[in-house]
LUMKELO-71510 format. One record per atom (N, C-alpha, C): x, y, z. Coordinates in steps of 0.1 Angstrom, whole numbers, plus 2048, in hexadecimal, padded with zeros to 3 digits. Layout:
N
XYZ ...
//
This chain:
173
28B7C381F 28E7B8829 28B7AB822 29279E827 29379581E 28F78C82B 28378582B 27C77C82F 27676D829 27A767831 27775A82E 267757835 25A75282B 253750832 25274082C 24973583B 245728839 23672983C 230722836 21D72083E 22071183D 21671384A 212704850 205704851 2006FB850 1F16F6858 1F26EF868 1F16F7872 1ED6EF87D 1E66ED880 1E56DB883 1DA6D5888 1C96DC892 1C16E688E 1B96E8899 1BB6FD89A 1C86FB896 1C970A897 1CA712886 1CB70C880 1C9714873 1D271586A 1D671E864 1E671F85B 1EC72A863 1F5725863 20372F870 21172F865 21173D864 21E741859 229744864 233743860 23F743865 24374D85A 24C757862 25776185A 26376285F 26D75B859 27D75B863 283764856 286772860 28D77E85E 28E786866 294793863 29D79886F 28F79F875 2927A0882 2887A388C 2887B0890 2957B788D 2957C3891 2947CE887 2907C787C 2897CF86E 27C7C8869 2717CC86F 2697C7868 25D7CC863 2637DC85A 2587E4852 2507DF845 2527D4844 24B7CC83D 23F7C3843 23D7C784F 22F7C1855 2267CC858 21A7CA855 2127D585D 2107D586F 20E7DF876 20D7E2882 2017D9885 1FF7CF891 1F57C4898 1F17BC88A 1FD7B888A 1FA7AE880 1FE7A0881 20479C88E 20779088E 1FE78B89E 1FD77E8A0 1F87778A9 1FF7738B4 2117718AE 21A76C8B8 2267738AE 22F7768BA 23D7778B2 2447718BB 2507698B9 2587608BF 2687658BA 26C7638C4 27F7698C3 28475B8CB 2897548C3 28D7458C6 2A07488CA 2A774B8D3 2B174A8D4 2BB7558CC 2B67638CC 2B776B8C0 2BC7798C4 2B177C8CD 2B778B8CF 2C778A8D3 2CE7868DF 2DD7818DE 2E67888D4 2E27848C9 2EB7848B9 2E97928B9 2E179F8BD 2E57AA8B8 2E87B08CB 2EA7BC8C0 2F27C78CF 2E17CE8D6 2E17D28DF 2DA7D88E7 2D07E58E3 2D37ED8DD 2C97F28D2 2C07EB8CA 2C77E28C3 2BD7DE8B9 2B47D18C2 2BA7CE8CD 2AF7C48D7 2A27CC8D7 2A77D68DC 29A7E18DE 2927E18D5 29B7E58C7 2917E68BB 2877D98BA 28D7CF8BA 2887C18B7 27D7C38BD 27D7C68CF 2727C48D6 2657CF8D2 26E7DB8CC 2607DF8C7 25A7E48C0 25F7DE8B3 25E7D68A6 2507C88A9 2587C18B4 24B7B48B6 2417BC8BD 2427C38C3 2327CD8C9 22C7CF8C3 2337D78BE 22A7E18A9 2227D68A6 2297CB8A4 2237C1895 2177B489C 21B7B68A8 2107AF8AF 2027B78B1 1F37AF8AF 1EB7AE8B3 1E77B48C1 1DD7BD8C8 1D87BD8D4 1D67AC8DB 1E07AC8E5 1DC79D8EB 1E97948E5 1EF7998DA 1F778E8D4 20278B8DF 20B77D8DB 21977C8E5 22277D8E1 22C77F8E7 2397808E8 2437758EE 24676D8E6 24F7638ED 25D7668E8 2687628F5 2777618F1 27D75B8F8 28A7548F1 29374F8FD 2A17538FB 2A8754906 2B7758904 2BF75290C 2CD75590A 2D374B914 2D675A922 2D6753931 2D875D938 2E575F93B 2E476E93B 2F577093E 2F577194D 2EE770955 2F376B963 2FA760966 2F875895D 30374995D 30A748955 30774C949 31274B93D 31E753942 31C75D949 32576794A 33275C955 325756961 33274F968 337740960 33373C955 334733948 34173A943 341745940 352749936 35774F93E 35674F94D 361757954 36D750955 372748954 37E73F955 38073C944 37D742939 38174692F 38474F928 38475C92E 38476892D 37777192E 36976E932 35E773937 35877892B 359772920 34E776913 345771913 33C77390A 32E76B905 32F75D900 326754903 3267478FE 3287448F1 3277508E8 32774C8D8 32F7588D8 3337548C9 33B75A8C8 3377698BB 32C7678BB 32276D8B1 3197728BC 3177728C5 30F77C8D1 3137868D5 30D7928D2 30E79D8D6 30A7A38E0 2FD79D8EA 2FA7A08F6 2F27988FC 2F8792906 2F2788910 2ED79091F 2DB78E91D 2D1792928 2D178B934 2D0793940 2D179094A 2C278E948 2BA788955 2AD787955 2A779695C 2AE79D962 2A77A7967 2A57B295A 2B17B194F 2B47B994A 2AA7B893F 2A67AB93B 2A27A6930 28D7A9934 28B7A8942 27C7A9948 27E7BD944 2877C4948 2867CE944 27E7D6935 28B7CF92E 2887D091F 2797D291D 2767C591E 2687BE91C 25B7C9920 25D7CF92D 2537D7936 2547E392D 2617EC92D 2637F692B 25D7F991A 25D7EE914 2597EA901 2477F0906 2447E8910 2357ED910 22B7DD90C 2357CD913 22E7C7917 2287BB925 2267B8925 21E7B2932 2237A4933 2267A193A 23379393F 22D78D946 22777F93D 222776941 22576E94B 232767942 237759949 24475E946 24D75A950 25B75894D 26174B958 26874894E 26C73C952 27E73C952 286731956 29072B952 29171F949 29771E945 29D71093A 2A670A93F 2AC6FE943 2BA6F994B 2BE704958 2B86F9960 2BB70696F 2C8700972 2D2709974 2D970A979 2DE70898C 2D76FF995 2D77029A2 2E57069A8 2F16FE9A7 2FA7019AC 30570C9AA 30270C99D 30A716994 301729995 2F872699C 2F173499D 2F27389AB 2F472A9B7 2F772D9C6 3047309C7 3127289C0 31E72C9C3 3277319BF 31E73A9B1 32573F9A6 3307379A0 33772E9A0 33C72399C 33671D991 33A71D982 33271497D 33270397F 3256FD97E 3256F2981 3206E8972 3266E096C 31F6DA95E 3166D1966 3176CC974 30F6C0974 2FF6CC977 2FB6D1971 2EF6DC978 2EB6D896A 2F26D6961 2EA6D2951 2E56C5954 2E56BE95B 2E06B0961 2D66B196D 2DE6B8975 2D56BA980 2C96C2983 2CC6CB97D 2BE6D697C 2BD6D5975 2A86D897A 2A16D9977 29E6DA96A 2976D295F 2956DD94D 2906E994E 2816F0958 2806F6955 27E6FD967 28070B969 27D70E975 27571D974 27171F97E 266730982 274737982 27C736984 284744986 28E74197B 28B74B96F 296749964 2A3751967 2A8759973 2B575C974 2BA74F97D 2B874697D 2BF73A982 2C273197A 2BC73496B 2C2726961 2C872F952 2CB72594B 2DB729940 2D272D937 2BF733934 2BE734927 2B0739930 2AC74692E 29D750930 29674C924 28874D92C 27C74D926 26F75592A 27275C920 25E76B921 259767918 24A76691E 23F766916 23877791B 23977E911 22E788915 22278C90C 21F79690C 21479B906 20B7A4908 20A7A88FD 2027B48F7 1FA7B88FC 1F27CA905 1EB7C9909 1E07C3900 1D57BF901 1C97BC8FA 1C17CA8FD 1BA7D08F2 1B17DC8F3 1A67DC8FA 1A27E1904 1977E1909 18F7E8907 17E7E3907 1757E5900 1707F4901 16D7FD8F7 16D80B8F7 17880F8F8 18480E8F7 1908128F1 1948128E6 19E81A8E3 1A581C8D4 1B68178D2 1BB8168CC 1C680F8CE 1D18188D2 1CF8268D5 1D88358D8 1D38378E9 1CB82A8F0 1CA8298FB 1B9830902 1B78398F9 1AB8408FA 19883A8FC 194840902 18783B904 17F83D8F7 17A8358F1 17283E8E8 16183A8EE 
//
């Protein structure tokens, strides 16, 4: 696997490495070995299988307690976004665009815990009249509690954390 890594020093928090490579191969990290894994606008770009893998690929490699952040664009709106152009995906390099129910699924069924989810650009009118509306890029809200009402999801989850006298196969010791 061919990975790009950056280190940084952040202010208060320490050195934070960055690794931008593919997400849904990543036998090159050891298992609870990361702090945070982040999927910036990404899963999308592959098909439905390898989402899965990605998600749990970022389980494996994360820490007890570590997070999970992502964002995508939703296809609850995008979908009424290209219906008056033949009903495809926003890009033209996307191979699957998540609903929000679809995408809280994923996430649970991976085997993590769903913190916060949000929206990004709510959508208000274009989600009540199924009509898309551009002035909702103006008018709504930046960010809202219900991410199936805006053009772009957002999960934070995470990892169970091990509890004390436990093993990491779930067991009491």
């Amino acid at each position: 696997m061919t990975c790009t890594e950056t280190s940084l020093n952040a202010a208060g928090s320490g050195k934070v490495s960055v690794h931008y490579c593919d997400m849904t191969l990543l036998e090159d990290f050891e298992d609870e070995s990361f702090d945070l894994v982040w999927s910036g606008q990404s899963i999308e770009h592959v098909d439905t299988q390898a989402g899965a893998r990605m998600c749990r690929e970022a389980f494996r490699v994360l820490k007890p307690g570590g997070s999970f952040c992502l964002d995508t664009p939703n296809r609850g709106i995008t979908e009424i976004h290209t219906r008056d152009v033949g009903g495809g995906f926003i890009h033209p390099e996307h191979q699957h665009e998540y609903y929000a129910d679809e995408l809280r699924s994923l996430l649970l069924d991976t085997g993590f815990d769903i913190e916060l989810e949000r929206g990004v650009c709510e959508m208000p009118h274009t989600s009540a009249t199924g009509m898309f509306h551009y002035d909702d890029f103006v008018l709504g809200n930046v960010i809202t509690s219900d991410p199936a009402d805006a053009y772009i999801l957002y999960f934070q989850c995470r990892k169970k954390a091990l509890s004390v006298g436990s093993s990491a196969d779930g067991e009491r010791r």
